[in-house]
N, C-alpha and C positions, 0 to 999 in steps of 0.2 A: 780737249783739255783747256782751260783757263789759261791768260799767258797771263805774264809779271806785266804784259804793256796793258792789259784789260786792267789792273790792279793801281797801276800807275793812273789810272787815269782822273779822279777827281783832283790827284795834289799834282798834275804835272809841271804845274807854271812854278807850285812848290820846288820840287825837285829840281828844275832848272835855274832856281833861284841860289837854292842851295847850294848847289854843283859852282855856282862864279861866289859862295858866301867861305866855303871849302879853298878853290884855290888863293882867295886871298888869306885866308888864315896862317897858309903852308905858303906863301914864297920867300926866294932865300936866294942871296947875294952868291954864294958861293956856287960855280959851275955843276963840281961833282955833286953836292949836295942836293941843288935844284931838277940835276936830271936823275937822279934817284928816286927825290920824292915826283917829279914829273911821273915817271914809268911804275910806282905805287900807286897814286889816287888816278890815275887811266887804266889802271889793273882791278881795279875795285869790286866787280861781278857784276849783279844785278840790282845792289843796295836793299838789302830787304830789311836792314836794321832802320833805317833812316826814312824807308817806308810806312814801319811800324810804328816809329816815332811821330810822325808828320799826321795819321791816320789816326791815331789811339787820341792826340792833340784834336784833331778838327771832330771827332767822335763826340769829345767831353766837354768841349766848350759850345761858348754860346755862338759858335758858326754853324754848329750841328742844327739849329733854331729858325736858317734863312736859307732859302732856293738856293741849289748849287748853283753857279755861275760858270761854266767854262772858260776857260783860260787864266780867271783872278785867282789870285791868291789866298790862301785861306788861312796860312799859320806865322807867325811871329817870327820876331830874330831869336826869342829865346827859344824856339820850337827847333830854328837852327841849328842853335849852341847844341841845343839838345841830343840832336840827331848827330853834330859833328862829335861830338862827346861818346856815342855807343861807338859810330863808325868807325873812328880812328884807333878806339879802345881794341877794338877787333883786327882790324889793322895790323895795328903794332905787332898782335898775338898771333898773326896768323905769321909774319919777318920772324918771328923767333921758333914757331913751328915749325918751319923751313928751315933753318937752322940747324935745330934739335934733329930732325929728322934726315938729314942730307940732303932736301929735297932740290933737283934743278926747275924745275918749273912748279908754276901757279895758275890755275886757267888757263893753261896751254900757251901761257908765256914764260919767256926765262925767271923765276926767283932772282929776289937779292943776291941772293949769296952765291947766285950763280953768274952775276954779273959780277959782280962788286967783291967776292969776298965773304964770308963766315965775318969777318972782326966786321968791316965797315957795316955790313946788313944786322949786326945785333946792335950797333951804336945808332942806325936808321930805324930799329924800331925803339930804341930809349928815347931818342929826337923828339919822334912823334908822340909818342907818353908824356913827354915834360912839354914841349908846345901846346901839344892838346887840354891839358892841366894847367897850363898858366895859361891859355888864353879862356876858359872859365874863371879862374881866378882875378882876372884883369875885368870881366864885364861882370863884376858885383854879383854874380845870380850864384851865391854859394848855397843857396837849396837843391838847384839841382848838380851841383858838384858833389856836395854832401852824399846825395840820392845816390850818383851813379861811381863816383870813388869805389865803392867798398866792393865792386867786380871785380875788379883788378884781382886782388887775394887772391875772390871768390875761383878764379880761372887758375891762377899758378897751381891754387889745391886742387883742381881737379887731376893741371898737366900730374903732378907729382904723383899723385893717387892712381891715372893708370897707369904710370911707370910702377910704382910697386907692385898692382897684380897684375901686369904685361910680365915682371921678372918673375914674380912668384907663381904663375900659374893658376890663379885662385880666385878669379873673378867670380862672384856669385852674383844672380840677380838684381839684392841687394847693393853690391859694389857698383853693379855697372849703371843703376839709375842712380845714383849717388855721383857719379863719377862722367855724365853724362848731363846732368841739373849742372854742374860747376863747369866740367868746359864751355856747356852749350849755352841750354835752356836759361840759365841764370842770365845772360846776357841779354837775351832776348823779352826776357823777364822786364829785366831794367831797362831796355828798349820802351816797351809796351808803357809800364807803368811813369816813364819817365815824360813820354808825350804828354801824360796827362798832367804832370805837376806842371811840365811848360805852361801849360792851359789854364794854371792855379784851378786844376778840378777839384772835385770834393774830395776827400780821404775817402771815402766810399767806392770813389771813382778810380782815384788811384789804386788800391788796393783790387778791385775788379781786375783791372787792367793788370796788375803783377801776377794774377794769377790766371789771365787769357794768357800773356804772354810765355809764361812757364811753363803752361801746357804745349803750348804751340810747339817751343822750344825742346822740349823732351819729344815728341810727335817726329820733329824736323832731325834731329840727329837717329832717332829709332829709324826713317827712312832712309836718309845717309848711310844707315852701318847694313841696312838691306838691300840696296843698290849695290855695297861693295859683291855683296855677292851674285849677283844679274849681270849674267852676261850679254844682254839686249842695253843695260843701262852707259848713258853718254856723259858721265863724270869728268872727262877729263884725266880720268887717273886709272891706273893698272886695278884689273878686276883681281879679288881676293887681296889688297893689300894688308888688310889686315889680320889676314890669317898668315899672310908671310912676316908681317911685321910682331905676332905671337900674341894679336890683340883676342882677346875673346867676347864676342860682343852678342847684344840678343838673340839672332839668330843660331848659332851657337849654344848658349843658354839655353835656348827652347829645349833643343835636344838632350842636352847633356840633365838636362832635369825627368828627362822620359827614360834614358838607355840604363842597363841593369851597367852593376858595378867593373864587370870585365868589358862590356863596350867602353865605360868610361874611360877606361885606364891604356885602351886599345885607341880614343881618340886624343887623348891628352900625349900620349908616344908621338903620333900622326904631327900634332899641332907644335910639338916641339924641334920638329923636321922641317917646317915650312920654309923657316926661311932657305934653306939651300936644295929642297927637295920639291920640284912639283911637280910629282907621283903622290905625294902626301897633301899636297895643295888641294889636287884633282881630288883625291878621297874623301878629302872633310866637303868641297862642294858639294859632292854626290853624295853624301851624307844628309846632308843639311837639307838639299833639294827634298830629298827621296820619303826623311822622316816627317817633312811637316816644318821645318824649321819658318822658313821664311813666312808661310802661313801665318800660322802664330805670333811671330813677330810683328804682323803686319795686321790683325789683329787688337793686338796691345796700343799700338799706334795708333789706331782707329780710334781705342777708350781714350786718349788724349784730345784729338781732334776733335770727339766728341763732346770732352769737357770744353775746351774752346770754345766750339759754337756755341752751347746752353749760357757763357756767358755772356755773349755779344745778344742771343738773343730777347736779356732784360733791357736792350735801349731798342730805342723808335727807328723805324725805318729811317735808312739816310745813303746815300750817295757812301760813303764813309764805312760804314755797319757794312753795307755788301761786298765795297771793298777785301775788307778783314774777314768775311767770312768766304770769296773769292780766296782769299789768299793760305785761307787754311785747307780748301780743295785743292790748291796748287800744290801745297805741301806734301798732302797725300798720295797725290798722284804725278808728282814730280818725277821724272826718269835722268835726272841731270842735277 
């Protein structure tokens, strides 16, 4: 399997640039505050937003033109801002998902809100939203503020969106890539396509790029909600959550679009049980296994990943281009 370090590799002087361009953005006078966002931006994952950003960048501009160099650097301070602008946007959104959800850890470290508090950890991700917004705002580049603003929304409609059919029971296909483009893909989107405005690429280019990156992004959560149910899979997080949390997610879908109308009404009883019942848990897995679920799902993601690649492969070979098509194999074949 391809790691994120094979991927990291043409922008790592990037990335390590980046990583001292980020902590100076975020320091802060005050104790508690400082060691908050310390134990946030060292909780960070693997960075695949800021990746995307940095790559989609060196892809579309005229560095894509000249012999990769090892070790130099290949992307701008605005490539930065750029990157710091998805990252943090993400960020912030994952402190409030934690939140929302109860959750004590994050990557297998303690959550905000589990150090600090439910109040302090929602006021630590408003922080980061308003620093991260006024420090775009302070470096004049309001094109790409402009560009990547209008996520923000984009995310709350999604949270809001599964919470309606998480209560109502009533996710359809329809709902759930709908609902799935807003939390995720959308993000990753304006990832993708925001590298390249960094780069002042063409609207051609930009536009490619939002729509490599949407793919990717719908790809990447289709995987995440198929993992939840793999009990071989290294998430960091309880297998079937989302069947205990009353989500109903592709996998799911597959089946419930195959089964006659009394299996339906036999797993939707099942799925209402989860959260306090895992005998009801155990049944919808060995359902899902047994029908084809994950199959299919897994499938569907592929047509994503596929769209992906066909577009990265209208540019020239590059350092860059293998990179992102590396990283859309990692996607699919991610177990974590």
């Amino acid at each position: 399997m391809i790691s994120i370090e094979t991927i990291r590799t043409p922008i790592k002087a990037d990335l390590e640039a980046f990583d001292e361009f980020l902590k100076g953005q975020f320091a802060s006078e005050g104790k508690l505050l400082s060691d908050m966002l310390t134990h946030v931006l060292s909780s960070r994952g693997k960075g695949v937003r800021p990746i995307i950003v940095m790559l989609t960048s060196a892809l579309t501009s005229a560095v894509n033109t000249r012999e990769w160099v090892e070790g130099e650097r290949n992307c701008s301070k605005r490539t930065y801002l750029a990157a710091m602008l998805v990252e943090m946007l993400h960020t912030a959104s994952l402190i409030h998902d934690d939140v929302i959800d109860g959750a004590d850890t994050r990557r297998g470290r303690p959550s905000a809100n589990a150090l600090w508090q439910s109040r302090n950890a929602v006021v630590l991700g408003d922080y980061i939203l308003a620093r991260t917004m006024s420090a775009g705002m302070h470096s004049a580049q309001y094109d790409l503020v402009s560009h990547i603003i209008g996520s923000v929304a984009t995310l709350c409609e999604g949270e809001i969106l599964q919470s309606q059919h998480t209560h109502e029971k009533s996710t359809t296909r329809s709902d759930y890539l709908e609902i799935i483009y807003k939390k995720t893909a959308s993000l990753i989107s304006i990832s993708a396509s925001a590298g390249a405005v960094s780069a002042n690429a063409s609207r051609k280019d930009v536009e490619q790029m939002r729509r490599f990156g949407e793919a990717l992004g719908m790809a990447f959560q289709i995987q995440d909600d198929i993992l939840d149910y793999s009990r071989s899979a290294h998430t960091g997080k309880p297998t079937n959550n989302d069947l205990r949390e009353g989500k109903i997610t592709l996998p799911l879908i597959e089946v419930l679009e195959r089964c006659t109308p009394v299996e339906r009404l036999q797993i939707m009883d099942k799925l209402s049980q989860c959260a306090t019942d895992d005998a009801a848990v155990d049944f919808l897995q060995g359902v899902v296994e047994a029908t084809g679920g994950l199959t299919m799902a897994a499938r569907t993601m592929q047509t994503y990943i596929d769209r992906a690649t066909a577009i990265l492969a209208s540019y020239d070979e590059s350092p860059y281009r293998t990179a992102l098509v590396n990283l859309c194999a990692y996607v699919a074949e991610r177990d974590r």
